[in-house]
N, C-alpha and C positions, 0 to 999 in steps of 0.2 A: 464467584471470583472470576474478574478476566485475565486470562492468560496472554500478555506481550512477548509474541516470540520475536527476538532482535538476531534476525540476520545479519547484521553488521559484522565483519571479521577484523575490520582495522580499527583499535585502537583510536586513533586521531581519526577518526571519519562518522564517534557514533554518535557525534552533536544529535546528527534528526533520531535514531533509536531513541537516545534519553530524552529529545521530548515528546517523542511520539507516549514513552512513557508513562512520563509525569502529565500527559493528558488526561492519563486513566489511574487517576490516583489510588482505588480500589485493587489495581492490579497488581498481578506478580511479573515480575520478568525474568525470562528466560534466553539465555544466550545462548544460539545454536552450538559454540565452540566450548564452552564451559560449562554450561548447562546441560545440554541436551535439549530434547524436546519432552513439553510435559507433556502426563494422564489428564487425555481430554476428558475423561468421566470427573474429574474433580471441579471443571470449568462451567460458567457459563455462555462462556465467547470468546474468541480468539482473533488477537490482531495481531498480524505479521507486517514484518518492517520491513524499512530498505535496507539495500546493501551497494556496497563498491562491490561486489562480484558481480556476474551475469550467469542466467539460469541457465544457460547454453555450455556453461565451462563444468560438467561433470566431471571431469578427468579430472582435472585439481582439485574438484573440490565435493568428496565421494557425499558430503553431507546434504549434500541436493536431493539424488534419488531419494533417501531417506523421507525427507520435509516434502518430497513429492506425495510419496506413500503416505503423511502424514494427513495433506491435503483430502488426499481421497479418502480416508478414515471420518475426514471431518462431515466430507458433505455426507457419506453413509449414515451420521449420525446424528446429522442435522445441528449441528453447533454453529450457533451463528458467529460470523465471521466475515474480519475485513481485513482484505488485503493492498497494502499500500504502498505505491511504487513497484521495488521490489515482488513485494506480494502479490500484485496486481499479477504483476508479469510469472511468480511462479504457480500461479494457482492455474492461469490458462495455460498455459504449459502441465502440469501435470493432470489437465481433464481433456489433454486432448488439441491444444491450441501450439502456436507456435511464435518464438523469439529473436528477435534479432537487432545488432549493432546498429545505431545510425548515428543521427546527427545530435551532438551536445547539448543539451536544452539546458536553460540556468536563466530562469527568470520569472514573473509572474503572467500566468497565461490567464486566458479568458478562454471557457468552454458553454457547450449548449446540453442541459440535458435534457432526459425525457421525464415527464412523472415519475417518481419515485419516492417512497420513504425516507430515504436516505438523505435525500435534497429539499426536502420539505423547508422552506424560509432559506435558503443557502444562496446564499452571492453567488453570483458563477464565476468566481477569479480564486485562483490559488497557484500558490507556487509548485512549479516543473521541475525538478532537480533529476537529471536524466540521460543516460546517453543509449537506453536500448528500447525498443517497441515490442508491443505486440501487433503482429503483422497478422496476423489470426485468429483470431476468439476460437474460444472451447468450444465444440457444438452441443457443450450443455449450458451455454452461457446466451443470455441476450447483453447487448451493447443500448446501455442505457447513459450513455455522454460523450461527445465524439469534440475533439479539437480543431481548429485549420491545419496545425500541423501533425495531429495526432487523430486518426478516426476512431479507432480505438481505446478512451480515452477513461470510461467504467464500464463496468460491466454487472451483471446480477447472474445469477447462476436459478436455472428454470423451473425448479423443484426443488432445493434448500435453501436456507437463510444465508447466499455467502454472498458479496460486495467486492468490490475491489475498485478501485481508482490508482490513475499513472500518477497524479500532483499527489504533496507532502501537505495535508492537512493539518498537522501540528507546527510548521515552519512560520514564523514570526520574525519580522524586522530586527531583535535582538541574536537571530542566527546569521544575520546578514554575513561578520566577519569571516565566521564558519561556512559558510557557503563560498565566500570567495576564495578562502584557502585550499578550500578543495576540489574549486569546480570551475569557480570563476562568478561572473554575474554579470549580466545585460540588463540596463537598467530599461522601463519602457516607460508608458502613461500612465499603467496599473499603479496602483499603492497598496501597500501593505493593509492599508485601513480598509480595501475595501475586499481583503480576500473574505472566504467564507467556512475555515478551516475549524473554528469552533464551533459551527451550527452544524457539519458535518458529522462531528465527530459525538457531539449531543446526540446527533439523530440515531447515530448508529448503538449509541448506549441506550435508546429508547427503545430500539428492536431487541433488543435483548433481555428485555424483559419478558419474564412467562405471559 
């Protein structure tokens, strides 16, 4: 079973949790505030979502160092795993990497990556819903997809099965309203038809197989 751990804490903001989801129909979901976090021996993969907080706000929010410790349990144990947005950003953060505020992104990006499994037949256009970077990869991480406005953009981690990307792979033109209620939205040239958020996320459920 996959385990969807949803970082989410606001109510009204968990449009992308629930369809990061309902992506992974197989899975169970886990809400860091309700939930907890699950027994990764039960699992066979773990996706972590986004959130309206930032990995950098410990003090308010003691549930972080926790899901940090969580992180580094995972790669010890080699549970494959993707980290999305949010994820992205606490997973380098907790191997060692560093986070911070910048500029509002709310739109559909175009990125380059490298070889990867992960990207195997994948559009390189997905939507940014974002206001914080990783300004420094884990030094257990390679940077396998870099943006014009983001260099840091995926990542793979050097010795276990772990992924992560800054864009919302499950986000679809019917989360459009959602996304402007809570972020806003720049419209560009990209279209919705030509993101590549289903092939991504296929791929990452092919790695996970034994």
């Amino acid at each position: 079973m996959i385990g969807i751990v949803d970082m989410e804490v606001q109510p009204d903001s968990m449009f992308h949790s629930t369809a990061l989801a309902e992506s992974f129909p197989s899975g169970k979901r886990y809400n860091i505030i309700e939930d907890g976090l699950p027994a990764i021996d039960e699992l066979q993969g773990i996706v972590v979502t986004g959130s309206s907080v930032g990995v950098y706000q410990k003090d308010e929010h003691g549930w972080i160092e926790s899901a940090e410790g969580f992180i580094r349990n995972l790669r010890d144990k080699g549970i494959p795993t993707l980290g999305v947005c949010f994820g992205h950003q606490l997973i380098n953060q907790a191997l060692g990497g560093t986070v911070e505020k910048g500029e509002a992104m709310h739109q559909i990006v175009e990125y380059e990556y490298k070889e990867d499994p992960l990207f195997d037949g994948v559009p390189p256009k997905i939507v940014a819903l974002h206001g914080d970077y990783v300004i420094k990869e884990s030094p257990e991480v390679d940077i396998i997809a870099t943006a014009d406005y983001c260099p840091i953009f995926a990542t793979r981690h050097q010795t276990a099965p772990i992924w992560t990307i800054q864009g919302h792979p499950e986000l679809r033109e019917q989360h459009l309203p959602d996304m402007k209620r809570t972020m806003g939205w720049t419209k560009t040239q990209h279209q919705f038809a030509e993101t590549g958020g289903e092939e991504l996320i296929r791929n990452f459920m092919s790695l996970m197989e034994p």
